[in-house]
C-alpha positions as CSV (number, residue, x, y, z in Angstrom):
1,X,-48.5,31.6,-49.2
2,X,-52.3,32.8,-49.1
3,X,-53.3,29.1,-50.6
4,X,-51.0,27.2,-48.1
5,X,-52.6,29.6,-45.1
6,X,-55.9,28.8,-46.4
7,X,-55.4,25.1,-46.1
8,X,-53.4,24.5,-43.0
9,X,-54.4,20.9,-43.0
10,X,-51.5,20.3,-45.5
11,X,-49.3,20.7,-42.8
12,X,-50.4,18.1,-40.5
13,X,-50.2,15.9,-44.1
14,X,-46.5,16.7,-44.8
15,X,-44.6,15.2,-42.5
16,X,-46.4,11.9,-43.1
17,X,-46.1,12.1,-46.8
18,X,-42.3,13.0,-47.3
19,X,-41.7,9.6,-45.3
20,X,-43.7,7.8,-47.0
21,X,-42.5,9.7,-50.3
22,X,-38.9,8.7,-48.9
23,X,-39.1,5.0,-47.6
24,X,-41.9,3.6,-49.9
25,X,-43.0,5.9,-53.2
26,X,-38.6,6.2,-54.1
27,X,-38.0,2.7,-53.2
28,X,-40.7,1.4,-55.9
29,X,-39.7,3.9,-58.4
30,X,-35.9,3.0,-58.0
31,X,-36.4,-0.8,-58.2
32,X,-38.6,-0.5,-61.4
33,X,-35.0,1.7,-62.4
34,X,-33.2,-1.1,-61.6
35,X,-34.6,-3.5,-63.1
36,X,-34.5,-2.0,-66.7
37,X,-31.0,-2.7,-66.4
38,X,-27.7,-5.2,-66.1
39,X,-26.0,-4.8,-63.2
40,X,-24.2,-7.1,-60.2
41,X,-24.8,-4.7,-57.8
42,X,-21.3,-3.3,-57.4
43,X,-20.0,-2.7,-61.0
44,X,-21.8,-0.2,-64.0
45,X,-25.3,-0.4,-64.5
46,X,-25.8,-1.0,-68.2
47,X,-29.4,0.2,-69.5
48,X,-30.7,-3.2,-71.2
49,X,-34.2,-2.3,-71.0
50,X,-37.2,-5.0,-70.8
51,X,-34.2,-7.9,-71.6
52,X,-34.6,-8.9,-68.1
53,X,-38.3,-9.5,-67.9
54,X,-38.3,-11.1,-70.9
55,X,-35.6,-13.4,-69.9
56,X,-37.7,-14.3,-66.5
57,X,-40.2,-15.3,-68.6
58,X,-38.5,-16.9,-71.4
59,X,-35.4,-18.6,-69.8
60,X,-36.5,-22.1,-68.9
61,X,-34.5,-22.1,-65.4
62,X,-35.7,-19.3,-64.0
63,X,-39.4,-19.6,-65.2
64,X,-39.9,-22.8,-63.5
65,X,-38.6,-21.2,-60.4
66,X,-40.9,-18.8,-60.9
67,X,-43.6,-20.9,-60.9
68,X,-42.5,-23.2,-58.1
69,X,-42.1,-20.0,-55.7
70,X,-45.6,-18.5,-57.0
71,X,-47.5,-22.2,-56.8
72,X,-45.7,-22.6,-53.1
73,X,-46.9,-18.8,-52.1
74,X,-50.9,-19.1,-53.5
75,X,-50.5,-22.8,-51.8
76,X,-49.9,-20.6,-48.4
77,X,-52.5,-18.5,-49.1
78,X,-55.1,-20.5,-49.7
79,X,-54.7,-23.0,-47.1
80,X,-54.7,-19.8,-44.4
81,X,-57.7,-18.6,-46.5
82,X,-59.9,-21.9,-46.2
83,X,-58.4,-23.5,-43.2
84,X,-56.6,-20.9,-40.8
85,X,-59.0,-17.9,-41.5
86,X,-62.4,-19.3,-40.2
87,X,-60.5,-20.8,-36.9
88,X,-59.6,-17.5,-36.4
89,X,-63.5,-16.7,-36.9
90,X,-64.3,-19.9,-34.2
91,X,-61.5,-19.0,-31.9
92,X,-62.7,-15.8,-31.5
93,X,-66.2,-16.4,-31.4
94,X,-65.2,-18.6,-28.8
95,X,-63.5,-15.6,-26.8
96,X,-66.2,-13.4,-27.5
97,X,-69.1,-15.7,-25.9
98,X,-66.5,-15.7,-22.9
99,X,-66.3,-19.2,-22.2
100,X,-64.9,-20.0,-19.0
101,X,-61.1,-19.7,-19.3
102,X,-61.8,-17.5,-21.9
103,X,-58.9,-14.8,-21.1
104,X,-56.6,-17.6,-20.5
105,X,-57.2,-19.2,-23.4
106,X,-56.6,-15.9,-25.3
107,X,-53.5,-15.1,-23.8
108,X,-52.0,-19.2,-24.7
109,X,-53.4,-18.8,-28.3
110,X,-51.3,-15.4,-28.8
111,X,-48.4,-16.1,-27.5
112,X,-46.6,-18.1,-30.2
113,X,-46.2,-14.6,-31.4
114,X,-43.6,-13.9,-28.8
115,X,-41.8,-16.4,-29.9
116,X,-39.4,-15.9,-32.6
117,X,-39.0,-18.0,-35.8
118,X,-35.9,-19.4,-35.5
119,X,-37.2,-20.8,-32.5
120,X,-40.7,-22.0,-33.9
121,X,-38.7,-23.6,-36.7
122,X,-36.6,-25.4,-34.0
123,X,-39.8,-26.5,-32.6
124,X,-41.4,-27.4,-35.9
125,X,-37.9,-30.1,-37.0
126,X,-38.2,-31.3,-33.4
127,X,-42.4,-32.5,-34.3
128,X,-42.1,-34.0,-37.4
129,X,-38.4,-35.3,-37.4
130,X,-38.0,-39.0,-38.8
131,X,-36.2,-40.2,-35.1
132,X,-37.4,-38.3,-32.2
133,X,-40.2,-36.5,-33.9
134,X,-43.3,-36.1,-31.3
135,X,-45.5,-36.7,-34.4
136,X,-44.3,-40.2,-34.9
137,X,-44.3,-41.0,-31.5
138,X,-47.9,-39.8,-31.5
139,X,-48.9,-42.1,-34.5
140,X,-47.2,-44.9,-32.9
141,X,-49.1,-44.7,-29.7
142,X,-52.6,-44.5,-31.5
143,X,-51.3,-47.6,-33.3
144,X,-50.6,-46.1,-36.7
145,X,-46.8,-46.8,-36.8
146,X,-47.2,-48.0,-40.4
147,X,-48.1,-44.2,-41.2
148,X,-44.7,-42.8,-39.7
149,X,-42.7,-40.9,-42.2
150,X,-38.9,-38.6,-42.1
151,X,-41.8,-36.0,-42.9
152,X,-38.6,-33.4,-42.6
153,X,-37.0,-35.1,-45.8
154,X,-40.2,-35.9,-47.7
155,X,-39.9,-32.6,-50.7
156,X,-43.8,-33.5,-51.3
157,X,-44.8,-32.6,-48.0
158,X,-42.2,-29.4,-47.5
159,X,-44.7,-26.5,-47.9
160,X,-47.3,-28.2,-46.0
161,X,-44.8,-28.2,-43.1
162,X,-44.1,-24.4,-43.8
163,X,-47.4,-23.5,-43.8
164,X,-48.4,-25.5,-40.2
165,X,-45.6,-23.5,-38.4
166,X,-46.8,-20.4,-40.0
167,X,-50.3,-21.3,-39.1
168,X,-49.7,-21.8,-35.2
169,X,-47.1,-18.9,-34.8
170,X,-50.1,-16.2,-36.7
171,X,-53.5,-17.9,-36.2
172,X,-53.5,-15.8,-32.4
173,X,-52.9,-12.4,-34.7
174,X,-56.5,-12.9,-36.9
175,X,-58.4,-13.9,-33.9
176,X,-57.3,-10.6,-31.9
177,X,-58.5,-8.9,-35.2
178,X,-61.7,-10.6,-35.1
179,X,-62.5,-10.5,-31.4
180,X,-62.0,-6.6,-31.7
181,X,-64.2,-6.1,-34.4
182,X,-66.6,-8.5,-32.8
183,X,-66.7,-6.2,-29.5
184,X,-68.0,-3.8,-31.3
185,X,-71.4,-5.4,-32.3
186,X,-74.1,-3.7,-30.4
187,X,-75.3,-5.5,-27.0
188,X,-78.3,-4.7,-28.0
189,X,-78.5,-6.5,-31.1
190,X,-77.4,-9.3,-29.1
191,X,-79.9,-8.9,-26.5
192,X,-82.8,-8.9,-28.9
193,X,-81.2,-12.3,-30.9
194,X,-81.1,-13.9,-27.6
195,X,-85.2,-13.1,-26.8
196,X,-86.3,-13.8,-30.3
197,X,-84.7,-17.0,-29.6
198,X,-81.6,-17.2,-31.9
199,X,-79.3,-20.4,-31.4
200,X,-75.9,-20.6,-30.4
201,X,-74.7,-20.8,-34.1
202,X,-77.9,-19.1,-35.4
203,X,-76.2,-15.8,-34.0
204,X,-72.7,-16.5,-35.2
205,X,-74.1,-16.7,-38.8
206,X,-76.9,-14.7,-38.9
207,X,-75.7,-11.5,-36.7
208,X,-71.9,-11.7,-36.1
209,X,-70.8,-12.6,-39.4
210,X,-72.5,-9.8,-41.4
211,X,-71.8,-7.1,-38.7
212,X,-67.8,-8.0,-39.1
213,X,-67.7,-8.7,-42.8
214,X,-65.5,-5.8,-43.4
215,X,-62.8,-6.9,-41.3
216,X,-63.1,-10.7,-42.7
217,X,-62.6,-9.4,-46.5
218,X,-59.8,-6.8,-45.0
219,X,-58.1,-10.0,-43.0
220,X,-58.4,-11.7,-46.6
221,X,-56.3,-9.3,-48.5
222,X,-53.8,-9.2,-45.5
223,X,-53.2,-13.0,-45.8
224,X,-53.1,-12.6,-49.5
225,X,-50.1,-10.1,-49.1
226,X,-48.5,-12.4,-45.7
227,X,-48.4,-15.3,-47.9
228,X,-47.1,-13.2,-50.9
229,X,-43.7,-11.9,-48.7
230,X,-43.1,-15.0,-46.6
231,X,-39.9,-15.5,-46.6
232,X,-38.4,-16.4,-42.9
233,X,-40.0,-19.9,-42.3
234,X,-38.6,-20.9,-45.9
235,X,-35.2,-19.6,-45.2
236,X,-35.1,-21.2,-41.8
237,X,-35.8,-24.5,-43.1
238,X,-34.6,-24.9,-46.4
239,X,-31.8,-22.3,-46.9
240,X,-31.5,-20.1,-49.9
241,X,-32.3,-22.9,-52.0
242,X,-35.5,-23.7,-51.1
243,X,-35.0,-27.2,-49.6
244,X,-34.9,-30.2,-51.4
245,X,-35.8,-29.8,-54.8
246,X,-36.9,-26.5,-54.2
247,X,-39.9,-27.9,-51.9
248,X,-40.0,-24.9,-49.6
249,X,-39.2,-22.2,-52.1
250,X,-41.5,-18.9,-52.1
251,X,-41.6,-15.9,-54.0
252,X,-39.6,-13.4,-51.5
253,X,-37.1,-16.5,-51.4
254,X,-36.9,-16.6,-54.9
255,X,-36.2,-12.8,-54.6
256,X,-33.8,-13.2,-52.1
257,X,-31.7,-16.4,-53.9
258,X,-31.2,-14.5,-57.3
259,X,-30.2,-11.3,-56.1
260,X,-27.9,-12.2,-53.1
261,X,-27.1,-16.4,-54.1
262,X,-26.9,-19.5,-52.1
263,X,-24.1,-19.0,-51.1
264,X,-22.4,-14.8,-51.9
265,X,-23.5,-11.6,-50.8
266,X,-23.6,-10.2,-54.2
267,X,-25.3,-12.9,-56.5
268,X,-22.9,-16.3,-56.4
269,X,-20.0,-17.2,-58.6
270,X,-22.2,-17.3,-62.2
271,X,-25.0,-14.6,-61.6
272,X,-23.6,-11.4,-63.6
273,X,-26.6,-9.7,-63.3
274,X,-27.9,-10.2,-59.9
275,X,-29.3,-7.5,-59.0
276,X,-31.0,-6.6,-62.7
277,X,-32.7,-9.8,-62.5
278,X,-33.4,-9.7,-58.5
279,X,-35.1,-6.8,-58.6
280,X,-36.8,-7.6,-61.9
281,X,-38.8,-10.7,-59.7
282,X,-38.9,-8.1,-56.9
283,X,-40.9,-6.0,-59.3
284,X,-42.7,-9.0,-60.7
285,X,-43.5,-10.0,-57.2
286,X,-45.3,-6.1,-56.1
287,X,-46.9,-6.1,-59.2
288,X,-48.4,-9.8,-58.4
289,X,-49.2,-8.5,-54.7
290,X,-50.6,-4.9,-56.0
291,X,-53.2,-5.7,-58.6
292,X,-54.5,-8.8,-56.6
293,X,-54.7,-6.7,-53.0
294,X,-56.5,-3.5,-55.5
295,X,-59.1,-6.3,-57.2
296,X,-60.0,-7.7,-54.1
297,X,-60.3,-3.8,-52.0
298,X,-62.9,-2.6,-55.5
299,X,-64.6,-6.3,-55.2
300,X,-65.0,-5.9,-51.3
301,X,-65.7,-2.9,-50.8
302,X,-68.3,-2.8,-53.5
303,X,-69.7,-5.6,-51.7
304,X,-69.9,-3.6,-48.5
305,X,-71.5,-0.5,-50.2
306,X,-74.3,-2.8,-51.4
C-alpha cells in the first residue's frame, strides 16, 4: 500500500488502462486465439494450430483474394497519399492565408462529412452511371461523347471510383488537421518572412511546411491505417463480394466475406471454418496495419528529432 501511496499517479492511469486492457489489449489476444483454431463460429473450436495461416497462404483461392483486397487497399492509400494529402496541404493553406470566403469555403469543404455513406454512395452511382450519370452528360457537353463509358460496370475502373467518393467525403477531415497545426506557426515568423520579402509560395515551402511536418508524417500513417480498414464504400457498392470480379474488394471486406459470407451470418453454405479463417485475415490484416504504422512512427519521428 506504501508503493501505491507513493505513486498516486497510478490512479488517474487505471481507469484508462482497464478499458483499454478490456476493449482493445483482450480483443487482440482473443483473435490471435481464434485463429489457431477450426471453428464456424457456433459449434467446437478444434485447436489446429498454424493450419489456417498456412492455408491463406497456400490455398490458391484465398491467396489471390488476398492479394486483390491488399493491391485494392495500398491502391487507396497511395492515391490519398500523392493526390488527396497535398490538397489537403493547398486547401488549407488556402484557409489559412484567409482568402476572402475563406470560412465559407471551410465550412462547404467539411461538410460531406455530415453526410453519411450510404448516401455519398447514392450520390457517387448517380455521377458516373452509364444513363443519367452527370459525368457523361459533362463529357458530352465539352464535346467528348466518344469518351462516355457505364463507368459503374467497368471492373477496371471500380476502385478508382471507391477511392473518388472516399476522397470527397474525407479530404475536409485532413485540411482541418492541417489548418490547426498551421495556426499554430508563430505570427512572428510570418511577419518577418513577409519583410525579408518571401513570396506567396516561398512561405508555404520554406516556413509552413517544415513548422507542420509532424502533423504531415502523423496524417500519413493515419491514411495508411484509413485505407487499411475501409470497408463501408466497398460494401455499399459492390456487396460482400467485392463487385464484379472482385473490383471493389479491400482487406476489411475480405475480412468481413470469409467470416460472415455473401450471403449467411455465420460463414455461407460451404465455409466450415469461418470464423478460424476470418479471424486468421483479421490477424493478417493488424499485423499488415501494425508493423507498417510502427516503421513509419521510428522513420518519422527520427526524422523529426534530427
Amino acid at each position: 500500500m506504501s508503493w501505491i501511496r507513493s505513486k498516486p499517479f497510478l490512479w488517474f492511469i487505471l481507469p484508462g488502462f482497464v478499458l483499454y486492457s478490456l476493449f482493445s489489449v483482450y480483443p487482440i489476444f482473443s483473435a490471435v486465439q481464434i485463429s489457431l483454431n477450426k471453428w464456424d463460429g457456433i459449434g467446437k473450436k478444434t485447436f489446429v494450430g498454424f493450419d489456417n495461416y498456412v492455408e491463406l497462404f497456400s490455398n490458391p483461392a484465398l491467396f489471390d483474394q488476398l492479394k486483390n483486397a491488399l493491391g485494392h487497399s495500398v491502391t487507396i492509400f497511395a492515391l490519398n497519399a500523392l493526390v488527396v494529402l497535398p490538397a489537403q496541404l493547398y486547401l488549407a493553406y488556402l484557409l489559412y492565408s484567409k482568402i476572402r470566403g475563406h470560412r465559407f469555403f471551410q465550412a462547404m469543404i467539411f461538410s460531406p462529412q455530415f453526410i453519411a455513406t450510404p448516401v455519398i454512395a447514392f450520390m457517387g452511382t448517380l455521377v458516373f452511371d452509364g444513363n443519367i450519370g452527370v459525368f457523361n452528360k459533362v463529357l458530352e457537353a465539352f464535346g467528348l461523347g466518344e469518351w462516355t463509358r457505364p463507368w459503374m460496370g467497368i471492373p477496371e475502373f471500380g476502385i478508382y471510383i471507391v477511392w473518388l467518393l472516399v476522397a470527397w467525403s474525407g479530404i475536409g477531415v485532413g485540411m482541418i488537421f492541417f489548418l490547426g497545426a498551421m495556426k499554430m506557426i508563430s505570427n512572428e515568423v510570418i511577419e518577418a518572412a513577409l519583410l525579408d520579402g518571401a513570396s506567396y509560395w516561398g512561405r508555404f515551402f520554406r516556413i509552413v511546411l517544415p513548422q507542420i511536418k509532424t502533423t504531415i508524417l502523423n496524417m500519413l500513417i493515419l491514411t495508411y491505417i484509413f485505407a487499411m480498414t475501409l470497408f463501408d464504400f466497398s460494401f455499399i457498392l459492390g456487396g460482400a463480394s467485392g463487385g464484379i470480379n472482385r473490383s471493389v474488394d479491400v482487406m476489411a471486406l475480405f475480412f468481413y466475406r470469409i467470416s460472415f459470407g455473401d450471403n449467411s451470418s455465420v460463414g455461407g453454405t460451404t465455409n466450415v471454418n469461418a470464423m478460424g479463417m476470418g479471424t486468421t485475415i483479421a490477424c493478417v490484416m493488424f499485423l499488415i496495419v501494425f508493423v507498417v504504422a510502427l516503421l513509419q512512427v521510428f522513420v518519422s519521428y527520427r526524422r523529426t528529432e534530427d
